[in-house]
VMD Tcl script that builds the backbone (N, CA, C; Angstrom):
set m [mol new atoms 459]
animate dup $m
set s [atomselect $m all]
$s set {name element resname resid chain x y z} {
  {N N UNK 1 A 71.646 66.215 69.123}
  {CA C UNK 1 A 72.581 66.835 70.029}
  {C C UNK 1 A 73.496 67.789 69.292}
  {N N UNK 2 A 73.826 68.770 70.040}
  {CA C UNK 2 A 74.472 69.636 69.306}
  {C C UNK 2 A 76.559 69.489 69.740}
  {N N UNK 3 A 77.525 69.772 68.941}
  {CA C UNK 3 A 78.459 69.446 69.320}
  {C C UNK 3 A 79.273 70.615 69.481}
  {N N UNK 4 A 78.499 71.750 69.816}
  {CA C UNK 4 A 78.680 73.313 70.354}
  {C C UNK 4 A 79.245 72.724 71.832}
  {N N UNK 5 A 80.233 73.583 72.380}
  {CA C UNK 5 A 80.753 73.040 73.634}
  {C C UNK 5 A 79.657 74.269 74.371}
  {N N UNK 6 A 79.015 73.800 75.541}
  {CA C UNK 6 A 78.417 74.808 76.579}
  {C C UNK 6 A 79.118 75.709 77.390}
  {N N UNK 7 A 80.195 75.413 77.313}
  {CA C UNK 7 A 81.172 76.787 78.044}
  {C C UNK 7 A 82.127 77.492 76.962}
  {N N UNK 8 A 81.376 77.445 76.015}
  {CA C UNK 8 A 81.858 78.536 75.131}
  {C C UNK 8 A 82.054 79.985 75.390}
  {N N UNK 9 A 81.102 80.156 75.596}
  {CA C UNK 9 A 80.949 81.981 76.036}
  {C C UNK 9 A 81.497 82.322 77.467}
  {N N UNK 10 A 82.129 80.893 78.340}
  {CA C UNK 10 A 82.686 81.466 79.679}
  {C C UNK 10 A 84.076 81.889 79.406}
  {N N UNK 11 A 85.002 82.182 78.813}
  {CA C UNK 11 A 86.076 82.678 78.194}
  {C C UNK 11 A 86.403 83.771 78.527}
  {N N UNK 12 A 85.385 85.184 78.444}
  {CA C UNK 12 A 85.597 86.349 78.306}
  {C C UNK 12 A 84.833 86.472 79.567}
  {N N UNK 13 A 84.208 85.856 80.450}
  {CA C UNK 13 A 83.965 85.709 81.937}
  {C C UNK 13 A 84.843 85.938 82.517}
  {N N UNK 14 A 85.451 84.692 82.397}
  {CA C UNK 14 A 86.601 84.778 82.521}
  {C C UNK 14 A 87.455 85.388 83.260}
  {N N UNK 15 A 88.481 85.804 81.610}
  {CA C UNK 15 A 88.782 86.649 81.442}
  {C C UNK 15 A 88.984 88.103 82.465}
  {N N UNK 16 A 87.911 88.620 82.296}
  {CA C UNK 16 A 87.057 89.977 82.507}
  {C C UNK 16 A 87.354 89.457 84.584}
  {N N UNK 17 A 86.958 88.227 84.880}
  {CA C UNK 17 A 87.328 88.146 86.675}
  {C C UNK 17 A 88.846 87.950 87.075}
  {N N UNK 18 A 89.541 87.893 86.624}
  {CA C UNK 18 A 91.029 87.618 86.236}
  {C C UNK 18 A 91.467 89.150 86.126}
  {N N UNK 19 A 90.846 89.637 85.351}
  {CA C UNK 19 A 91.549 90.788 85.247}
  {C C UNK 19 A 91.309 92.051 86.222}
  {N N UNK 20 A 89.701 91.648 86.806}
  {CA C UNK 20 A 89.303 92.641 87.952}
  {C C UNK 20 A 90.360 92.012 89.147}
  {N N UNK 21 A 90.126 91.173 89.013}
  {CA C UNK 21 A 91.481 90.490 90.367}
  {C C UNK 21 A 92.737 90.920 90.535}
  {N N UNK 22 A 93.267 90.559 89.033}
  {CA C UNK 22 A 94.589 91.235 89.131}
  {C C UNK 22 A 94.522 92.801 89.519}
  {N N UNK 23 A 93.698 93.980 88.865}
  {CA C UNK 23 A 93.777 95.194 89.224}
  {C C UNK 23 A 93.624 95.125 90.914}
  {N N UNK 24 A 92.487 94.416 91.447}
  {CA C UNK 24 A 92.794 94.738 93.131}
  {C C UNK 24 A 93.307 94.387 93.647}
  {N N UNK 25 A 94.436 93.061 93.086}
  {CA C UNK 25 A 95.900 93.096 93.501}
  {C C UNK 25 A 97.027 93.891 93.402}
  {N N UNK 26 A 96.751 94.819 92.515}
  {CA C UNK 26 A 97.681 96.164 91.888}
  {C C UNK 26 A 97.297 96.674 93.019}
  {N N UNK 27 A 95.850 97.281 93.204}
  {CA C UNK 27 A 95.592 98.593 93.772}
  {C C UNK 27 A 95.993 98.088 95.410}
  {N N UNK 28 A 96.179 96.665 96.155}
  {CA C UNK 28 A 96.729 96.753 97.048}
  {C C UNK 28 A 98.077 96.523 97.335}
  {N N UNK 29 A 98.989 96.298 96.116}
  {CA C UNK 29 A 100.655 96.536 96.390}
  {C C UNK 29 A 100.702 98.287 96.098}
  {N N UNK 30 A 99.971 98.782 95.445}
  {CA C UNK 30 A 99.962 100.194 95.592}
  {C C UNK 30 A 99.797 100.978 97.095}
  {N N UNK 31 A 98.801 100.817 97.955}
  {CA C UNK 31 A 97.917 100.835 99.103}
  {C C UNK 31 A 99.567 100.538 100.031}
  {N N UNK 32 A 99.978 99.156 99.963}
  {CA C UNK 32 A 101.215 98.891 100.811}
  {C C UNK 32 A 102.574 99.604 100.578}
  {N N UNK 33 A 102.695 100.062 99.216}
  {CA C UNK 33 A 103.605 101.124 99.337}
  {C C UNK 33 A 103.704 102.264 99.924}
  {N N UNK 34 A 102.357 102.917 99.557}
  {CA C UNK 34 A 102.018 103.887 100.243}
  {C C UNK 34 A 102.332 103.721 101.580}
  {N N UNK 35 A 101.653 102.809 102.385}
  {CA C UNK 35 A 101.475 102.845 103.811}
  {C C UNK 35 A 103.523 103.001 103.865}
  {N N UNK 36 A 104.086 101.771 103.454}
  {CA C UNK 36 A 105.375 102.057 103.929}
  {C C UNK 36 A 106.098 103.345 103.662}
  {N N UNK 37 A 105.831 104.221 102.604}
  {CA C UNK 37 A 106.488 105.949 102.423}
  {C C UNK 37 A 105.743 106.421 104.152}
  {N N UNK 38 A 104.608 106.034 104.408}
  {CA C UNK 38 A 103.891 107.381 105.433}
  {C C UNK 38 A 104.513 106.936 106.899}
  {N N UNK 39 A 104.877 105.133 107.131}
  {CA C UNK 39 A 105.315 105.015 108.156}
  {C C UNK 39 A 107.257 105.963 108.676}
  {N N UNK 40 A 107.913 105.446 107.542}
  {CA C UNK 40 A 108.536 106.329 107.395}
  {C C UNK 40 A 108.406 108.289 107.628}
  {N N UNK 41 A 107.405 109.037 106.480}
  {CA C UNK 41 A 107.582 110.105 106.877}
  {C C UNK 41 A 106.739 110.441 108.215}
  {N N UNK 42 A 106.118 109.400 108.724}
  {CA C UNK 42 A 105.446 110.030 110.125}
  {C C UNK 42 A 106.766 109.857 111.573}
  {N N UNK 43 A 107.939 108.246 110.925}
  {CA C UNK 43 A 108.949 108.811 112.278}
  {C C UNK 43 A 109.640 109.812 112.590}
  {N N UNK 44 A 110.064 110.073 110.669}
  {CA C UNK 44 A 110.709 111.534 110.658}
  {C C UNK 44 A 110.601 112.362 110.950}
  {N N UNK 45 A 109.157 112.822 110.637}
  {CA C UNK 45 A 108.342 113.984 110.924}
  {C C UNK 45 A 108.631 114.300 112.627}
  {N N UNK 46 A 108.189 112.856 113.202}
  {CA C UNK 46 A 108.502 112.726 114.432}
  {C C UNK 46 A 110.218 113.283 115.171}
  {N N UNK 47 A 110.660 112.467 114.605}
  {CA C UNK 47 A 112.560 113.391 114.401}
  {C C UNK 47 A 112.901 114.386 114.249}
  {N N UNK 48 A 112.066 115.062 113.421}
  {CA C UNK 48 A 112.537 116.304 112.703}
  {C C UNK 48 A 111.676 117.075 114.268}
  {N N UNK 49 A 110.712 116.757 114.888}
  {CA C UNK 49 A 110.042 117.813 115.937}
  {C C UNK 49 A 111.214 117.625 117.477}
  {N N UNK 50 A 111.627 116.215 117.237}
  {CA C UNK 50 A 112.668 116.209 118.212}
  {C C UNK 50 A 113.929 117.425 118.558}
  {N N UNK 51 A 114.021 117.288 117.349}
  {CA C UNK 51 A 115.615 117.779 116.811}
  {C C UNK 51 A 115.266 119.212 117.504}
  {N N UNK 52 A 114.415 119.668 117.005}
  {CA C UNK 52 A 113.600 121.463 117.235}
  {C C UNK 52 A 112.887 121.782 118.921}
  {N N UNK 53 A 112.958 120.727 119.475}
  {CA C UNK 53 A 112.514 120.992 121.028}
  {C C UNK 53 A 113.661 120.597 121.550}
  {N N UNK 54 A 113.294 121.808 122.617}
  {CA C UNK 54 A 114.095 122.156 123.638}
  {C C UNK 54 A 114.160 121.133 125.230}
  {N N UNK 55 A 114.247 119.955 124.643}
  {CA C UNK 55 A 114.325 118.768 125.719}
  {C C UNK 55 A 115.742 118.675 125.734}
  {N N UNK 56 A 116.362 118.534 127.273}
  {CA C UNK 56 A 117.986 118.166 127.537}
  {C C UNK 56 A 118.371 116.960 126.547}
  {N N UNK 57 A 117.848 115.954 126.896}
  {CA C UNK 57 A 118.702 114.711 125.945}
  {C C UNK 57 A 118.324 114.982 124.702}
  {N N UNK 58 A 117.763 115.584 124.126}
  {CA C UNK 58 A 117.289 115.762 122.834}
  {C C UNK 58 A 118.284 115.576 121.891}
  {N N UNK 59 A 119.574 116.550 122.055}
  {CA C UNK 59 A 120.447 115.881 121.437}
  {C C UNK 59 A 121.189 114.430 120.874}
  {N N UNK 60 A 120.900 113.885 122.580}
  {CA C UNK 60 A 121.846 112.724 121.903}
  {C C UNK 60 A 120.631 111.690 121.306}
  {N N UNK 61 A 119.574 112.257 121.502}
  {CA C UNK 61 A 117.811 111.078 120.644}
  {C C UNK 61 A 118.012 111.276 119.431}
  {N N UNK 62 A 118.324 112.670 118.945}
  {CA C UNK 62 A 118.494 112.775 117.203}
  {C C UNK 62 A 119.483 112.038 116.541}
  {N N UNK 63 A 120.449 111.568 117.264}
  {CA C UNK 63 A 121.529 110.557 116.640}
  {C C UNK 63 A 121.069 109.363 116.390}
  {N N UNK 64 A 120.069 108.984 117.856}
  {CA C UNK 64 A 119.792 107.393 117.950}
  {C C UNK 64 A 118.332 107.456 116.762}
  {N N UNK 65 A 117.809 108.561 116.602}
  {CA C UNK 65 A 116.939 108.890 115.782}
  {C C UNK 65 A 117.299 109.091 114.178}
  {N N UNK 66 A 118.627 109.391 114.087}
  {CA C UNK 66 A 118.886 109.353 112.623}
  {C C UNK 66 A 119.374 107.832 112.024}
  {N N UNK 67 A 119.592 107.278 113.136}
  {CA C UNK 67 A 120.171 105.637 112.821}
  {C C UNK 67 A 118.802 105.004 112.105}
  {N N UNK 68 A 117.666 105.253 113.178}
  {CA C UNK 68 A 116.437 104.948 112.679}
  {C C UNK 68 A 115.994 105.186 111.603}
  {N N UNK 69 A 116.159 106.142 111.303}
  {CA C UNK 69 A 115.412 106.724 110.143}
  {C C UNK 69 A 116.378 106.089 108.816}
  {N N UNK 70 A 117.242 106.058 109.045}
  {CA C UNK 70 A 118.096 105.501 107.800}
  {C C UNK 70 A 117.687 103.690 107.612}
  {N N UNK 71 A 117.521 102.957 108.984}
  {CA C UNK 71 A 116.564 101.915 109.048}
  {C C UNK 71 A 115.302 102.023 108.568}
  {N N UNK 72 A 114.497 103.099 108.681}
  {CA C UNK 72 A 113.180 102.724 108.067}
  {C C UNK 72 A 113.449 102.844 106.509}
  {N N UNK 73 A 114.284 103.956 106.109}
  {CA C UNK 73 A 114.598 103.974 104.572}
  {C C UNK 73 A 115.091 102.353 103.685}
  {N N UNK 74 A 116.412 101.514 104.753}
  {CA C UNK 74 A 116.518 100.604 104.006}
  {C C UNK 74 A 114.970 99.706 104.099}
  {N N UNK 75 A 113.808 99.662 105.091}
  {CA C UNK 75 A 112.979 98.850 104.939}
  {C C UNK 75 A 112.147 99.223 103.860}
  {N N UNK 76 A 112.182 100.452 103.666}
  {CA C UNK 76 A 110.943 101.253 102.317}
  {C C UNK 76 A 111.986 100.667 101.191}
  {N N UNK 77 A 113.467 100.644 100.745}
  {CA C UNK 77 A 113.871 100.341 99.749}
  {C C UNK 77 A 113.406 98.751 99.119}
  {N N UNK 78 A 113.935 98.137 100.322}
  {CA C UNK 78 A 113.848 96.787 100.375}
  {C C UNK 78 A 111.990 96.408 99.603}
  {N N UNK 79 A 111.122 96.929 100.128}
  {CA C UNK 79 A 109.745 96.875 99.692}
  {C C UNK 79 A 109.426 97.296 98.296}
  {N N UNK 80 A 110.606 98.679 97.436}
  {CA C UNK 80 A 110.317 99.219 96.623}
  {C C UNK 80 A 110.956 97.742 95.494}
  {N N UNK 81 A 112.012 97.254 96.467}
  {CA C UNK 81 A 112.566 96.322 94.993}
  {C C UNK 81 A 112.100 94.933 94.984}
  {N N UNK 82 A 110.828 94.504 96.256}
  {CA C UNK 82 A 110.242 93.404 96.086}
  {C C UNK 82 A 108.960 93.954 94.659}
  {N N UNK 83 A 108.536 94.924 95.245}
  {CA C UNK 83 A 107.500 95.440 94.696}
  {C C UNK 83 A 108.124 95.439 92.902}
  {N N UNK 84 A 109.285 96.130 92.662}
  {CA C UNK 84 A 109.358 96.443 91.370}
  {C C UNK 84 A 109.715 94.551 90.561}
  {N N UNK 85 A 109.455 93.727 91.480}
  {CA C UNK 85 A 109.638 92.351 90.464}
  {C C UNK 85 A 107.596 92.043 90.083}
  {N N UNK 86 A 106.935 92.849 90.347}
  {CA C UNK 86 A 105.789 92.898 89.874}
  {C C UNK 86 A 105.723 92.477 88.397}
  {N N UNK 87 A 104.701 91.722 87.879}
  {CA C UNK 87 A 104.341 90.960 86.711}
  {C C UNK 87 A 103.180 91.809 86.329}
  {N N UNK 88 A 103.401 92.834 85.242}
  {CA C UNK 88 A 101.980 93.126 85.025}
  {C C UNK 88 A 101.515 92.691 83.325}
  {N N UNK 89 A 100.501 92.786 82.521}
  {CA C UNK 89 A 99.688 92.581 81.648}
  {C C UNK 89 A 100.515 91.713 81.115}
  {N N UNK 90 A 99.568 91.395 79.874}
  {CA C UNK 90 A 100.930 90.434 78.716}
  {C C UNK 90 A 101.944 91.761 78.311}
  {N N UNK 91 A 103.095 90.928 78.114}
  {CA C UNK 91 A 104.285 92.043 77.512}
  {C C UNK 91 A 103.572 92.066 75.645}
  {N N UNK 92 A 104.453 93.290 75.119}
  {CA C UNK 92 A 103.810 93.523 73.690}
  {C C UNK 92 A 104.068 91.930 72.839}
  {N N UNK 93 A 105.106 91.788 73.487}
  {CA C UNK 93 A 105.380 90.595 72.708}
  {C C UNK 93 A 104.475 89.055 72.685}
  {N N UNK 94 A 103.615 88.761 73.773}
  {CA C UNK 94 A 103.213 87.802 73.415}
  {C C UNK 94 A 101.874 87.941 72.450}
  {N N UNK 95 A 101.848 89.497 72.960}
  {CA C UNK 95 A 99.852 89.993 72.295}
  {C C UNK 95 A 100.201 90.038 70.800}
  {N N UNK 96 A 101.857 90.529 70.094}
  {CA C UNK 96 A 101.961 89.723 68.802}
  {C C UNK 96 A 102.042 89.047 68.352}
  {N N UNK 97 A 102.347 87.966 69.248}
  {CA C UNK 97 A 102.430 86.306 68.931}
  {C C UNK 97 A 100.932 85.976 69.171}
  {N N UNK 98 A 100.234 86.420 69.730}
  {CA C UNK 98 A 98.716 86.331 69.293}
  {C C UNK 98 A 98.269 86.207 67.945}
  {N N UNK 99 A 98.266 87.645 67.315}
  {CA C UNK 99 A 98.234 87.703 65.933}
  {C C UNK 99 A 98.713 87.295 64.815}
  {N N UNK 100 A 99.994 87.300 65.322}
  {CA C UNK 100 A 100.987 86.319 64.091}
  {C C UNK 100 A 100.867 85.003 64.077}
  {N N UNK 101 A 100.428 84.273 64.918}
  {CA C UNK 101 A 100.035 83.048 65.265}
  {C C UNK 101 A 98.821 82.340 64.502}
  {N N UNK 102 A 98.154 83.546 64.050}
  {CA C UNK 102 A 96.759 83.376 63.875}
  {C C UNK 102 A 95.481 82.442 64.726}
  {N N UNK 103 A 95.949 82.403 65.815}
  {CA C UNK 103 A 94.489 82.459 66.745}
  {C C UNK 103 A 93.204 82.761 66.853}
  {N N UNK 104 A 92.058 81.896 67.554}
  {CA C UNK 104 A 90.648 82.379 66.858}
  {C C UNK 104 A 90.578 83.125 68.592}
  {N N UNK 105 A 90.141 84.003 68.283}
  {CA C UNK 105 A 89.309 84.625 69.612}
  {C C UNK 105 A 89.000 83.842 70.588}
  {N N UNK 106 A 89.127 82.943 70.702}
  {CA C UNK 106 A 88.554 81.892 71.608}
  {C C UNK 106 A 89.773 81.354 72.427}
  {N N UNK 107 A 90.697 81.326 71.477}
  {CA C UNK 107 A 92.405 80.441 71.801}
  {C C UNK 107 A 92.642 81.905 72.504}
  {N N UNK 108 A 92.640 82.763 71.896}
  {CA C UNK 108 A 93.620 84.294 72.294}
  {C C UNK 108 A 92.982 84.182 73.932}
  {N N UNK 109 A 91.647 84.368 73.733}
  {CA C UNK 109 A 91.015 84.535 75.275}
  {C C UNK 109 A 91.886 83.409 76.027}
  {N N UNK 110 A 91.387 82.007 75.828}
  {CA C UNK 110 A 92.367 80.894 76.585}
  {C C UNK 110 A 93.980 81.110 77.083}
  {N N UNK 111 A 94.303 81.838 76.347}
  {CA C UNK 111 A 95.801 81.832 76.161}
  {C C UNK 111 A 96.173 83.588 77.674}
  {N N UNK 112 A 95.105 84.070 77.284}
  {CA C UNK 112 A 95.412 85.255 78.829}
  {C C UNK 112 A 94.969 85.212 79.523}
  {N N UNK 113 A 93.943 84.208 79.699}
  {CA C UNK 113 A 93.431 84.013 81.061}
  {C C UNK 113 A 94.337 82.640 81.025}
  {N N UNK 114 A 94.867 82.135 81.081}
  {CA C UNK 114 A 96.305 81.240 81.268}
  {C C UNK 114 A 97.134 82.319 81.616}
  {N N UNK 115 A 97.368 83.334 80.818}
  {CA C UNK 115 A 98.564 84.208 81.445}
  {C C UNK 115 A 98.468 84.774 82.723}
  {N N UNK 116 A 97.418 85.337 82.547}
  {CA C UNK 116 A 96.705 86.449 83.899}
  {C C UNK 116 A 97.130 85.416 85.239}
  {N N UNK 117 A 96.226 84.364 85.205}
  {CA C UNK 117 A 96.138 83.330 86.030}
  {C C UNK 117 A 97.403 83.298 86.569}
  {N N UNK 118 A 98.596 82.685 85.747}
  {CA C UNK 118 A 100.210 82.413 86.043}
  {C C UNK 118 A 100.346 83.810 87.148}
  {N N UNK 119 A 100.124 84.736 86.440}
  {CA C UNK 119 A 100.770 86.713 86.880}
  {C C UNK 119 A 100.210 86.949 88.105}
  {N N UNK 120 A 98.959 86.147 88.136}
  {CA C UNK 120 A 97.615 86.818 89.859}
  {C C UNK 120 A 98.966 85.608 91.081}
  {N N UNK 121 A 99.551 84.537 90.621}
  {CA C UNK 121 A 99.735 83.436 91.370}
  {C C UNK 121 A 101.333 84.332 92.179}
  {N N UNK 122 A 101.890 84.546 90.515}
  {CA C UNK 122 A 103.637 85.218 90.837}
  {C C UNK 122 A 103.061 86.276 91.924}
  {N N UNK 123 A 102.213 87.329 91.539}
  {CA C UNK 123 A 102.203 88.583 91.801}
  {C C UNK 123 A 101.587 88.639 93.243}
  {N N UNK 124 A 101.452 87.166 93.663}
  {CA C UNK 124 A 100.311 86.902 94.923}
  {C C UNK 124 A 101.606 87.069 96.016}
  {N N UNK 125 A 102.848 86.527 95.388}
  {CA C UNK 125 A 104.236 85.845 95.998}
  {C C UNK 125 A 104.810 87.558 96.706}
  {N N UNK 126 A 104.651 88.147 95.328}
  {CA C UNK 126 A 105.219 89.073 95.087}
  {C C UNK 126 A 104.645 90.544 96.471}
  {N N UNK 127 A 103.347 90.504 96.446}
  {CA C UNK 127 A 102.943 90.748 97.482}
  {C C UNK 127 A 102.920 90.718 99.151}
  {N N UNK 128 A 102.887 89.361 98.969}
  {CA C UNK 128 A 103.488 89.128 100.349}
  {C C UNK 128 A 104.328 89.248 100.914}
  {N N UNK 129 A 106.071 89.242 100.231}
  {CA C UNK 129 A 106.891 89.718 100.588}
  {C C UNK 129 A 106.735 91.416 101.141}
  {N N UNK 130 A 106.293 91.850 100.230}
  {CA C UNK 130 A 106.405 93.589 99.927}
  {C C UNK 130 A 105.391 93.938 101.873}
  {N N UNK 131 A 104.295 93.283 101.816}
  {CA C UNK 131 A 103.551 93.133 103.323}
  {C C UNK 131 A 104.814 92.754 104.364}
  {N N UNK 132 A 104.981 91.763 104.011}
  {CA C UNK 132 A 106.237 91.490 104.838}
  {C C UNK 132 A 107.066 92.302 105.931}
  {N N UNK 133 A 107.573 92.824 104.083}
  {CA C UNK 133 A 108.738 94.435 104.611}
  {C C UNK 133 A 108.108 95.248 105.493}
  {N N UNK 134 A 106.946 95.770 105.156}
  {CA C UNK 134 A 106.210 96.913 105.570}
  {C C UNK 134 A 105.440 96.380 107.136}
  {N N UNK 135 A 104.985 95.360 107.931}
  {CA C UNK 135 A 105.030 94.716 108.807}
  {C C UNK 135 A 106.051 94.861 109.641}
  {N N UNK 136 A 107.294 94.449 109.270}
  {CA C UNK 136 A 108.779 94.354 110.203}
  {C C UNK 136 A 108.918 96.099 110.179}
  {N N UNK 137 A 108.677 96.969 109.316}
  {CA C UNK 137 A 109.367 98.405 109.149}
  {C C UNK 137 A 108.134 99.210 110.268}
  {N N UNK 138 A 106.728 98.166 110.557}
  {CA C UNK 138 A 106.061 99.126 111.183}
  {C C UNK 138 A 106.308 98.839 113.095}
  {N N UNK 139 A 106.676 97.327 112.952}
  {CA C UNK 139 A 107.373 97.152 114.362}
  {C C UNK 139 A 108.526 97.717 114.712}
  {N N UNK 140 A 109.539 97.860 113.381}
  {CA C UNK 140 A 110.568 98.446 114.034}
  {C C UNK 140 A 110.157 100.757 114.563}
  {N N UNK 141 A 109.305 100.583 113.329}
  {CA C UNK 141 A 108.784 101.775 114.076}
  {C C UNK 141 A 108.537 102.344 115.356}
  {N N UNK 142 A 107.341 101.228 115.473}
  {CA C UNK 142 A 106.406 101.655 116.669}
  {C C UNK 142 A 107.430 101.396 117.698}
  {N N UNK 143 A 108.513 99.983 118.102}
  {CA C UNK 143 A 108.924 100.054 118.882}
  {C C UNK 143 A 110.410 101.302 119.238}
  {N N UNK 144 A 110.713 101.902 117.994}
  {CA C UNK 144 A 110.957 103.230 118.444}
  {C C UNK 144 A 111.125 104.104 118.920}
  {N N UNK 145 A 109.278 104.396 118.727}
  {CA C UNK 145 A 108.428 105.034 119.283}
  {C C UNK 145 A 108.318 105.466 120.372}
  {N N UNK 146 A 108.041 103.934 120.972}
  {CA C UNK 146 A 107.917 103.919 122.238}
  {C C UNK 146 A 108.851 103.792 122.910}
  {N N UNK 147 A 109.966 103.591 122.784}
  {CA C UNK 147 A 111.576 103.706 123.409}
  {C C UNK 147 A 111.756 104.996 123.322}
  {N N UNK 148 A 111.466 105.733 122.391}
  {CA C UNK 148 A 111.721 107.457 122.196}
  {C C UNK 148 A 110.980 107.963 123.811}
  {N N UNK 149 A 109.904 107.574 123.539}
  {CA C UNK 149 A 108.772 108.320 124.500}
  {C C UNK 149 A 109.202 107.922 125.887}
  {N N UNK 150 A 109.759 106.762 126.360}
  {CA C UNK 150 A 110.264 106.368 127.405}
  {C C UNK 150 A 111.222 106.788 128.096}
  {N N UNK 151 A 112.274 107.323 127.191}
  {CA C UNK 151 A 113.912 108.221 127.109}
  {C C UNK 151 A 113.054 109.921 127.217}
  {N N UNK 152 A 112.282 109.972 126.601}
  {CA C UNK 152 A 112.032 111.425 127.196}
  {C C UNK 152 A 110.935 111.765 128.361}
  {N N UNK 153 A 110.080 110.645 128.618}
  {CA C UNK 153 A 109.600 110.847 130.099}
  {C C UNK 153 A 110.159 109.882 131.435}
}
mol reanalyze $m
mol bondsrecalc $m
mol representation Tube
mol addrep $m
């Protein structure tokens, strides 16, 4: 019998699925930022065409319309500072405590896919909030919207 462990080489498996994970957890708190900048510039956009037509109440909609818009801004802020508690890679500092440590390739691998793992769990938290924001900022939108459209027909 040999006293080679059989999941030796799953390490950098691993690894390597941990880290594709975490990136398409990046690329969708990225994706949700986005969406919350466009919900925003599409009410404005919307505001800004108000302001410029020649509808009677129009005036007093751009007021109730600038209240809004300063509402969708605190909901995009609010998202930007869930978003900026994001956990990304190891910091420089532990990848030197790698080396200085003297670790075999095997421990180092163990030791970031332990990290990654911890960062996919925070960053899972971290996400959901940021959805959250952008959820409540698209109801308070739409219903708006449709209060706008109601006041002018």
């Amino acid at each position: 019998m040999s006293d080679k462990n059989p999941n030796a080489g799953a390490a950098p498996l691993v690894l390597d699925e941990f880290r594709g994970r975490c990136n398409s957890q990046y690329d969708s708190l990225k994706s949700w930022r986005q969406k919350s900048r466009i919900i925003l510039g599409a009410v404005m956009s919307l505001g800004a065409l108000l302001a410029v037509a020649d509808v009677p109440s129009a005036e007093e909609l751009v007021g109730e319309f600038l209240f809004l818009g300063l509402l969708l801004v605190a909901f995009v802020i609010i998202a930007e500072l869930f978003a900026n508690r994001w956990d990304s890679d190891p910091d420089l500092g532990t990848l030197v405590e790698f080396v200085t440590d003297d670790l075999s390739a095997r421990d180092v691998e163990i030791e970031l896919v332990t990290k990654l793992a911890s960062q996919y769990q925070y960053n899972k938290k971290v996400l959901e909030r940021v959805k959250l924001t952008v959820a409540f900022e698209l109801v308070v939108a739409t219903g708006s919207v449709f209060w706008l459209l109601t006041q002018l027909f």
